[in-house]
C-alpha positions as a printed Julia matrix, in Angstrom:
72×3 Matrix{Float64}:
  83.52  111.73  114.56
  83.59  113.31  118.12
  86.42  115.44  116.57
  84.58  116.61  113.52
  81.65  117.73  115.59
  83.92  119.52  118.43
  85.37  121.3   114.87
  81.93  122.08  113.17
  82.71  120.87  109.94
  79.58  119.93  107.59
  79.31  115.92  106.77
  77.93  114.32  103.85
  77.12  110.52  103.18
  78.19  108.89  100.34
  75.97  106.64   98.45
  76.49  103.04   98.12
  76.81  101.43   95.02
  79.14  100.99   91.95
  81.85  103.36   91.56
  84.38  104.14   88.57
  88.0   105.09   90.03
  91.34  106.53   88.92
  94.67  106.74   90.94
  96.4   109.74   90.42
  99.32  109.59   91.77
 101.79  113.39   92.65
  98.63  114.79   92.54
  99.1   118.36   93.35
 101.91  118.92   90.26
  99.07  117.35   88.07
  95.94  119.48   89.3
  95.34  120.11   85.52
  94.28  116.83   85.06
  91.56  116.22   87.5
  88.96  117.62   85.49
  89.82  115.45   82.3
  89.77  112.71   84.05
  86.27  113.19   85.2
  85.44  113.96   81.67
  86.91  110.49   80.52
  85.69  108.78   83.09
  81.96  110.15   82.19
  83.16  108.91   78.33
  83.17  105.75   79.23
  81.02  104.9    81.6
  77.37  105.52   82.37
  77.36  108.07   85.24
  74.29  107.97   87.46
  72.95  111.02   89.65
  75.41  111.64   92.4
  78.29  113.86   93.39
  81.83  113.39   91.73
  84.15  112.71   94.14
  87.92  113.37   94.83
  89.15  111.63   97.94
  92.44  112.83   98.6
  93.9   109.77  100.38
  97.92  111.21  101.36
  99.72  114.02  100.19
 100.77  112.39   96.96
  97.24  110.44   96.3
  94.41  111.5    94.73
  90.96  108.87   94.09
  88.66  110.48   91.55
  85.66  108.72   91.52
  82.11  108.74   89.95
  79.5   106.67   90.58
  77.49  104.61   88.15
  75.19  102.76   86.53
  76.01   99.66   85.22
  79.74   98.88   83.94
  80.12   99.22   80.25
């Protein structure tokens, strides 16, 4: 955190709660994906108010997430 501050990059706090999820996996030779996914994701499951989220754990992978409601 120290670091962050010393580097005055903005924060934000996630909200708890349920979360939908995909793995994608070489992400950055699949960038043309990431939006599709969100769309399917938002198909299928009942998205409540929150930001979309793409956590991009390494190099190679991507989490796409969206939080939710209730599972279908």
């Amino acid at each position: 955190e120290a670091e962050i501050t010393r580097l005055g990059l903005p924060t934000l706090s996630i909200p708890g709660g349920n979360y939908a999820r995909v793995k994608l996996m070489d992400w950055s030779n699949h960038t043309n994906e990431i939006g599709p996914i969100f769309d399917e994701l938002m198909r299928h499951y009942e998205m409540k108010p929150g930001p979309t989220i793409e956590f991009y754990r390494s190099q190679t992978e991507l989490h796409l997430l969206i939080p939710i409601a209730k599972t279908p």
